[in-house]
N, C-alpha and C positions, 0 to 999 in steps of 0.2 A: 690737809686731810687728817681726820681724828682717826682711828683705827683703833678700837678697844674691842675687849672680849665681846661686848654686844651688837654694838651697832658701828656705822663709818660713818661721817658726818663730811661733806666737803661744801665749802664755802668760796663763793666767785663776789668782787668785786663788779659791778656792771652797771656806774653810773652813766645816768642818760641812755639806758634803754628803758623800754615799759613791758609789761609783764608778756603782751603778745607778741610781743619781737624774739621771745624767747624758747627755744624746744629741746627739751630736755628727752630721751629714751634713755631708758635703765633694761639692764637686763639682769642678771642670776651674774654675772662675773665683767658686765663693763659699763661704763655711762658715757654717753655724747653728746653735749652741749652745744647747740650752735643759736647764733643771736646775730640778728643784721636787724640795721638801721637805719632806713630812709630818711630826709631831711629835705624840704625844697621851699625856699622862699621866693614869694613874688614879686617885687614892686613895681607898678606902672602906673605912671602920671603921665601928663600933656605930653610935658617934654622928655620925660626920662623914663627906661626900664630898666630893670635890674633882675636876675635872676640868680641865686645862690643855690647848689646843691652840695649832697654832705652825702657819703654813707660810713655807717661803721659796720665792721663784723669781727664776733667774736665767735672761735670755737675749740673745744676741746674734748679729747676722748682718751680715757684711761680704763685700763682693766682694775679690778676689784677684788674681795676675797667674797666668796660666796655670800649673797644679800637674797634676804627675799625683797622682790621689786615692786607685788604687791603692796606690801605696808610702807612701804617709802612715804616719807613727808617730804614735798616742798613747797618752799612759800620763798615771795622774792617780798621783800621789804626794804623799802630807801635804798635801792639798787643794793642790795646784798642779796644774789640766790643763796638759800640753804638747799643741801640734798640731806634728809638723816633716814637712814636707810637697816632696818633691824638684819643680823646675819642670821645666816639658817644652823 
């Protein structure tokens, strides 16, 4: 986490999930992060099936210094969430 006189910036590592696996709520003083990931392969032929499932989940919640949650940016890019969030 950045914490400067303007704004707080926090950044998540979250390779292999996609944007919609992801929900983020901000408030005036905490942010909550949760992100699960469904994964299911199928294979069936004559003779053989095979079925593989996966999930991930990631979450996390920390309190903040006063932000307005209005102006908050986020944007996920090549699995890096940004949050940058201007302080009131």
């Amino acid at each position: 986490m950045i914490n400067n006189q303007k704004e707080v910036v926090l950044e998540f590592n979250l390779p292999g999930f996609k944007r919609e696996d992801i929900n983020v709520k901000l408030s005036r003083n905490s942010v909550v992060i949760k992100a699960r990931r469904k994964y299911k392969n199928k294979i069936q032929k004559k003779d053989f099936f095979h079925v593989e499932k996966s999930s991930r989940m990631f979450n996390y919640a920390t309190t903040l210094p006063k932000i307005n949650p209005d102006k908050a940016k986020i944007e996920f890019k090549g699995g890096v969430l940004r949050i940058k969030a201007p302080k009131e």
